[in-house]
N, C-alpha and C positions, 0 to 999 in steps of 0.2 A: 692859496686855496687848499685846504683839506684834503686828502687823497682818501678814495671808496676804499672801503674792505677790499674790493674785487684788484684795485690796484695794487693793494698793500702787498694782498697774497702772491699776485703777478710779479710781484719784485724778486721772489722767493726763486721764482724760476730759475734766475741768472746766479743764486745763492754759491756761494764757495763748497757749500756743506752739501753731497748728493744727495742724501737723506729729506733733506726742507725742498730741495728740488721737487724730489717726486711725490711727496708729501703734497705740495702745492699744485702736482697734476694731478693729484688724484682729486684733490677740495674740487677745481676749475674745473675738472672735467663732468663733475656731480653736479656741477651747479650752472652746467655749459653754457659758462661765461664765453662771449664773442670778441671783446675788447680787442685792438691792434695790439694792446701791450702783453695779452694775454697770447695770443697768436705766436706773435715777435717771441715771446719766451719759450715757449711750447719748442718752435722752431728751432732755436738756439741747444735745446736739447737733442733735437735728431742729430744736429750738428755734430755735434761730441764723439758719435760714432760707435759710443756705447750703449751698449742691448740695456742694462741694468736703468737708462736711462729714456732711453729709444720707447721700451715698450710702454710705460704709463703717460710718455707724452703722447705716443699714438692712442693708447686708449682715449688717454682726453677727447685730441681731436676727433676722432671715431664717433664722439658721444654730442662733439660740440658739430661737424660739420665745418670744416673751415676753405675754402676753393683757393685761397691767398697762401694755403700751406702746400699745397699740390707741385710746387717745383721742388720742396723740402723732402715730401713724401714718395713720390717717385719713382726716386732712384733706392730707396726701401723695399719695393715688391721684389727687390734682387738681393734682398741680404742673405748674408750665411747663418743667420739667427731664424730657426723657423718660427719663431713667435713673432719674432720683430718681420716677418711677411706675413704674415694672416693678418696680425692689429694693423699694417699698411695697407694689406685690401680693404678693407672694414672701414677704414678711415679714407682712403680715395674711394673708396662707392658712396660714402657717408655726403661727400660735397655734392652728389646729386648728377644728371644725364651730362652737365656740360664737361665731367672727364670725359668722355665716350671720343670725341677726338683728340684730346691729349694721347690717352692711352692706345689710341691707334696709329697715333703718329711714331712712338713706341716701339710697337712690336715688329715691325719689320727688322730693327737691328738685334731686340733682347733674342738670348738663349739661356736653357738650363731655367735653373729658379724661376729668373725674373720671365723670361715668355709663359710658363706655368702662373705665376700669377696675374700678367696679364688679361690673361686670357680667364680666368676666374674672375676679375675682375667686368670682364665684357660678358661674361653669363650672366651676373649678378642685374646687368640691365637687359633681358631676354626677352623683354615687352621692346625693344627699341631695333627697329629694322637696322640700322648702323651699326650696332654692335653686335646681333646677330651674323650681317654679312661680313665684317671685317673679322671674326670668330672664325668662321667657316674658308670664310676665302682665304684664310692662311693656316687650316687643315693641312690641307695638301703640301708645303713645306715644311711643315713641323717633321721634327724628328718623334720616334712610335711615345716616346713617354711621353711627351708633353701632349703627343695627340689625345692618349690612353685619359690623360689627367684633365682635359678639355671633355671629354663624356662624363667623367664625374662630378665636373662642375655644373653640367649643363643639367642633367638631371631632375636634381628638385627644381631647378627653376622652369624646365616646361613641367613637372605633374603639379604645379599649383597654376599652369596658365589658366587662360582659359579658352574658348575656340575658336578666335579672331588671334590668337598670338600663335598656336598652334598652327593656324592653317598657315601664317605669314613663316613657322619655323619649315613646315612642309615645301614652301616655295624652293625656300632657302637651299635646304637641303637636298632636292632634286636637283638645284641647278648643278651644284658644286660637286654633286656623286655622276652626271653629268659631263660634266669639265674634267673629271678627273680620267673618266673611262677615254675621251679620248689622249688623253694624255696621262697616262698612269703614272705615280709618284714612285720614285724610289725604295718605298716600306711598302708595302699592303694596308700596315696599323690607321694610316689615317684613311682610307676606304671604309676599311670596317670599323673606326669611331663614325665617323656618318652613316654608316649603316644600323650602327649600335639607336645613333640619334634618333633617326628614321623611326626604329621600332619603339622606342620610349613616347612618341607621340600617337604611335596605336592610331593613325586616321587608315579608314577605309581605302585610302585613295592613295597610300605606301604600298599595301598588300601586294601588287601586281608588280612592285620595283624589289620588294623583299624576296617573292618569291625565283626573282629573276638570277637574282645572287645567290640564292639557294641551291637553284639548281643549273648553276652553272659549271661544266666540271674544270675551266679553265682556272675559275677563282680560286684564287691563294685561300687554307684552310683558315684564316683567322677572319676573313671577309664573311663566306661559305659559314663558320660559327655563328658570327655576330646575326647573323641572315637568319639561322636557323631558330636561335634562342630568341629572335624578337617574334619570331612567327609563335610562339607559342602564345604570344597574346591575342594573335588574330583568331584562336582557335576557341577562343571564349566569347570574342565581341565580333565576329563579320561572319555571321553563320553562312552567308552565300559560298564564302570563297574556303569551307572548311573544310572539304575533301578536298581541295587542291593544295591546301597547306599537309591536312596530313600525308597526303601521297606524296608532296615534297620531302618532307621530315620521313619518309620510310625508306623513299630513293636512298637519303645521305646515308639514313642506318645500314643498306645493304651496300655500301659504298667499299670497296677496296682498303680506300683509307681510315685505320682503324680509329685515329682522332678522333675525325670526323662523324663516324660510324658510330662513334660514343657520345660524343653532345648530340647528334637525334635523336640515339632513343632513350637516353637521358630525359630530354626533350619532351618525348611522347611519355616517358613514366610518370613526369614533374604536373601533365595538364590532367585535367577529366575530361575525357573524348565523348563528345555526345554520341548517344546509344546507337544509333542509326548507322554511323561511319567507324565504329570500333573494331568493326569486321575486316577492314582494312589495313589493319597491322598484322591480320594473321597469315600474312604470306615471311615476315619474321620470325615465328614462331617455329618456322621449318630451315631456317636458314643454317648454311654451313658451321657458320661458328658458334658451340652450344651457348656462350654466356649469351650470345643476343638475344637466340632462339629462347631460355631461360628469361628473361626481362620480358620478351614478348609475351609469352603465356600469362607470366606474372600478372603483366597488365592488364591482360585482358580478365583472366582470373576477378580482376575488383571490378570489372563494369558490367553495369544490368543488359540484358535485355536478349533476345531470342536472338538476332541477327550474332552476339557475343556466344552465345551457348553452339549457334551452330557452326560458328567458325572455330570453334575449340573442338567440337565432336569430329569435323574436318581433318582437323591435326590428330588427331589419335586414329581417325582410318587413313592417315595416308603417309602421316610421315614415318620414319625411325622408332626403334622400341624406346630411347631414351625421350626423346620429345614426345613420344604417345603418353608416354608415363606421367610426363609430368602433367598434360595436358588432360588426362583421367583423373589427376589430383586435385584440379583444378576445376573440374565439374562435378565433383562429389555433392558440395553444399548448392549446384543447381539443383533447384525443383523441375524447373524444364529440360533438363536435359534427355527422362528416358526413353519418350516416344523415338528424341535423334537416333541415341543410342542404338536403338532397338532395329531403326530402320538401317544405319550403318550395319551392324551385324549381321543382318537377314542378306544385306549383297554383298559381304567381306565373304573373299574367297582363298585370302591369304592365312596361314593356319597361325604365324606369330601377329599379324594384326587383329587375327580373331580373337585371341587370347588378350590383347591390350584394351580391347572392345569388351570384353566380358568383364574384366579384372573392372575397367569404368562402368558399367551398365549396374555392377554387383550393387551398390547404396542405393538402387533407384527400382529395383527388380519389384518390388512387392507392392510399388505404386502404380506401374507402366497401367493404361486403359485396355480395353478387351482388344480394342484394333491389335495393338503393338504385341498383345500378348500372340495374339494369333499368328500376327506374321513371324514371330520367333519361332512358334511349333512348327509353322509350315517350312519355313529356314534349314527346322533342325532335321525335319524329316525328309525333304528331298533331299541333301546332302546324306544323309544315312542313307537313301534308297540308292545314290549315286557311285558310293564310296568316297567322294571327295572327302577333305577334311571336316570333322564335325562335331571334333571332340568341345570345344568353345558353345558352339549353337545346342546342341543338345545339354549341356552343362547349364546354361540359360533358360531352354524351353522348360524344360524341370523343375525349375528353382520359382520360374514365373509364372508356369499352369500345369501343375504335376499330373492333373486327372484328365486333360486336354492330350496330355504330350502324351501319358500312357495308354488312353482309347487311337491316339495316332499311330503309336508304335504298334498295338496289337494288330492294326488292320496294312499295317505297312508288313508282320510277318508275316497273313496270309500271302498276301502278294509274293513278296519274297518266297515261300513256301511253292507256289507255282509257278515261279522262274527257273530256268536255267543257270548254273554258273552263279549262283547269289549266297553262296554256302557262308561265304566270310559278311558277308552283310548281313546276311542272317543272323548269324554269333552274335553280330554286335548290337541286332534291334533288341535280340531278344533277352542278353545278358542287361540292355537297359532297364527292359521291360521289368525283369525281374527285380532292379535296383529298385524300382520307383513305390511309392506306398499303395498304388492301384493295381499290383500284382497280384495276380489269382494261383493257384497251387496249379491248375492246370497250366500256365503261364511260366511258373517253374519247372514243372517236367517237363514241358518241352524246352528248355533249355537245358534239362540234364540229357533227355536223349539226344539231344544234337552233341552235343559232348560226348557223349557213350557213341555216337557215329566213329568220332573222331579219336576213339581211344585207342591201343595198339591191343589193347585185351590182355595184359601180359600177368599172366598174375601173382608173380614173386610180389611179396609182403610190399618191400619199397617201392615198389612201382605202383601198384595199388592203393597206398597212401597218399599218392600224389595226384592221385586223378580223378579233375574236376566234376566229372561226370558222376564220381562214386560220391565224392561226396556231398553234392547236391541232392544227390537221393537218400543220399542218413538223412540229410535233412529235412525231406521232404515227408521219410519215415516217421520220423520224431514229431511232426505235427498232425499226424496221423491220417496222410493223405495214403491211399490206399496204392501204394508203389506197385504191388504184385500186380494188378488188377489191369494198372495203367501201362505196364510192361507187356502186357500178354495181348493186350489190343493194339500197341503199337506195331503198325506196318511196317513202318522203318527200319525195324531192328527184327534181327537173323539172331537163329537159336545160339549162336555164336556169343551172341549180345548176353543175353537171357543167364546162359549158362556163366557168365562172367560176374553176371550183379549176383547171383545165387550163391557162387564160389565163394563170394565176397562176403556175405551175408551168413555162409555158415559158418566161416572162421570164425565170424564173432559171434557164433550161437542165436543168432538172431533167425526168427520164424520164416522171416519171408528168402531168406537163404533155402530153406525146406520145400518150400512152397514153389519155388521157380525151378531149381533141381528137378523136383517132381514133377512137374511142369513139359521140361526138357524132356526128360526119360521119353514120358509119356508121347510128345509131338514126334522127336526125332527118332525115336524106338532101337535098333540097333545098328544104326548111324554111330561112325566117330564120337562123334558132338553128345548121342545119346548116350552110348555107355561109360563117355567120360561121368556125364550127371551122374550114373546109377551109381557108379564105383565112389564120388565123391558122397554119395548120399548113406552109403554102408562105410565110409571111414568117420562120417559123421555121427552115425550111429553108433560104432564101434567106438568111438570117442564117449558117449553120450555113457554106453554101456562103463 
């Protein structure tokens, strides 16, 4: 009888020549011939021990599915060839569920490679309760790599399950995280591969075993990890339990252990925290250690919403001038931020947090609503009527309602003006008053003669030059407020005064020097004080002459 193509080429198998060997597994394996003789050949290749020959009989079978090659193949999932172990898994998963207990019968004695393939091999059927539990029930004696390599097999094969294989992986996996707690293994690594597992299948109903190992402070840091990074999936899909995940993930990040402390807020950087519970990281933001306290701002920096702006405006009045800074920088491009602002500042009583509060407020000053504008002048004006610090608040009130803050200031100097003891609060309402564009010349001379109060009257040239009060009144000269007029009405000021802006005013040949001198003579008459005027007022002339 004639022999088939198929036998022909199957003869080839057993060829002396390696080349027509593989040659002839690659044809059979294209054409995934079944044949015994093709089989028998295939096999007689694994035999041989060599990879050059190993791997395209494996592919065949791979391609052919053969369950009659399965004692052949094997002891393959353990070679020192890594190709000739993957085309072996490939090819014993290819015969279909009834490896599932060969391959379990197995793993109790493999190590190294072959338990690694193993067990890739038992993910590979991740729909079959059998291989699922004989997976996991020999977790816990794995040594950490094999366990490590056991999550990475398992992986795709739950995100393509579907919710019936899932919920059976969830059985699974509780029992044996379960089993282990009371009886802990040797590594931590296989805890936290089923922990890993746990989180890769994202059910509702892990959340409360994840969070458990989270925030356990007993747990070994790889467990504690694996806990932490799978919750960040829960922080997308199980809104119920999403403030109790991130206040887990915040615990780890303020945690001692700097590891750890790094995969949370890692963690927390890596999700998008719904707007409502964002607020919730900002006790980070103040934290001891700057890089965390940095990371936290950061984050919060990219997420919306009011509850976010007011936990940032938070950190800029209360913590540190480096985390305020950052956390000012960080509400720039809020649009809402300046009512907070506005309201932080008006009760900051610290002069370096008022300053970090201003320094943030500044991009937002010219939008703030009339409320907020108000309560900054009212802010800036008690603290100026108090003395406290106010250099910040008035800096602000200014900037945000200049003609506001300047009708405030002038009616804060009367007041001031009929107190007791308010001489230096004084100075300061009224040197505002006079900075601001709602200042009146009447508004400036009384800040020149509150200066001329406070001058020593000395009148050598140098001294003279120096003194604020004098030269507030050139000033006041030159826009042709009528200085003499306003000096001769003012109560405040002794011929002492009078005769001093005169002296001044005639060195420099100026009229109103003449005017006041003459002035003097006249009140004080042969007084000290007078006949000083008279005698200056004939050296002036004498000069003139």
């Amino acid at each position: 009888m004639a022999k088939s193509p198929i036998d022909e080429i199957a003869q080839l198998l057993t060829h002396d020549a390696p080349e027509r060997r593989i040659a002839a597994a690659i044809v059979l394996g294209e054409l995934k011939a079944r044949g015994p003789e093709v089989i028998k050949g295939l096999v007689s290749m694994l035999e041989t021990g060599a990879p050059p020959l190993q791997r395209p009989a494996l592919e065949a079978l791979g391609r052919i599915g053969a369950p009659r090659a399965l004692p052949a193949m094997l002891p393959l999932a353990g070679a020192r060839d890594p190709d000739v172990r993957r085309l072996a898994i490939d090819a014993i998963v290819a015969c279909g569920e009834e490896v599932v207990e060969q391959v379990k019968a197995r793993v109790p004695t493999a190590q190294g490679d072959e338990r690694k393939a193993l067990d890739a091999i038992l993910a590979r059927f991740g729909d079959r309760k059998e291989a699922v539990t004989t997976l996991l029930a020999n977790l816990e004696a794995a040594d950490p790599e094999v366990a490590r390599a056991v999550a990475l097999q398992v992986r795709p094969r739950i995100k393509d399950a579907d919710a019936k294989t899932r919920r059976m992986w969830l059985s699974e996996v509780t029992r044996i995280l379960e089993k282990m707690k009371k009886t802990p293994p040797a590594s931590p690594i296989p805890v936290a591969t089923a922990v890993k597992i746990l989180g890769y299948l994202e059910r509702d109903e892990g959340t409360e075993i994840l969070l458990e190992h989270a925030r356990d402070p007993r747990a070994p840091f790889a467990v504690r990890q694996e806990a932490l990074i799978a919750l960040r999936y829960v922080i997308a899909k199980d809104e119920a339990r999403t403030a109790d995940v991130i206040d887990a993930m915040v615990d780890a990040a303020e945690a001692d252990d700097r590891m750890l402390a790094q995969a949370a807020i890692m963690g927390l950087a890596a999700v998008e925290l719904p707007a409502k519970h964002a607020g919730r990281i900002a006790r980070l933001a103040v934290h001891p250690d700057p890089e965390r306290a940095r990371i936290a701002i950061e984050k919060l920096s990219r997420q919306p919403g009011g509850e976010v702006t007011k936990a940032l405006v938070e950190v800029v009045a209360k913590a540190d001038r480096r985390r305020g800074e950052l956390a000012a920088k960080a509400l720039e491009a809020r649009d809402d931020a300046g009512p907070a602002l506005a309201t932080a500042l008006a009760a900051e009583t610290d002069a370096d947090r008022a300053n970090t509060l201003r320094y943030a407020l500044r991009p937002h000053t010219k939008k703030l609503p009339p409320a907020a504008r108000k309560k900054l002048v009212e802010a800036a004006l008690s603290r100026l009527s108090s003395g406290e610090a106010w250099q910040a608040h008035a800096d602000v009130a200014r900037e945000a309602d200049s003609k506001s803050f300047a009708e405030g200031l002038r009616e804060l100097v009367a007041k001031l003006k009929r107190s007791k003891n308010k001489e230096s609060e004084l100075r300061i309402a009224l040197g505002l008053l006079a900075r601001t564009e709602h200042a009146s010349d009447d508004d400036r001379y009384a800040l020149a003669s509150l200066a001329l109060r406070a001058s020593h009257l000395d009148t050598r040239p140098a001294m003279r030059s120096g003194d604020e009060g004098l030269t507030q009144l050139e000033a006041l000269a030159d826009r042709g407020f009528d200085v003499g007029a306003a000096l001769k009405k003012d109560k405040a000021l002794e011929m002492e005064h009078l005769y001093y802006v005169g002296f001044h005013f005639a060195e420099a040949a100026h009229p109103l020097g003449e005017e006041l001198l003459t002035h003097v003579m006249k009140q004080a008459g042969r007084t000290k004080i007078g006949k000083a005027a008279k005698n200056k007022l004939g050296l002036a002339s004498a000069g003139e002459g």
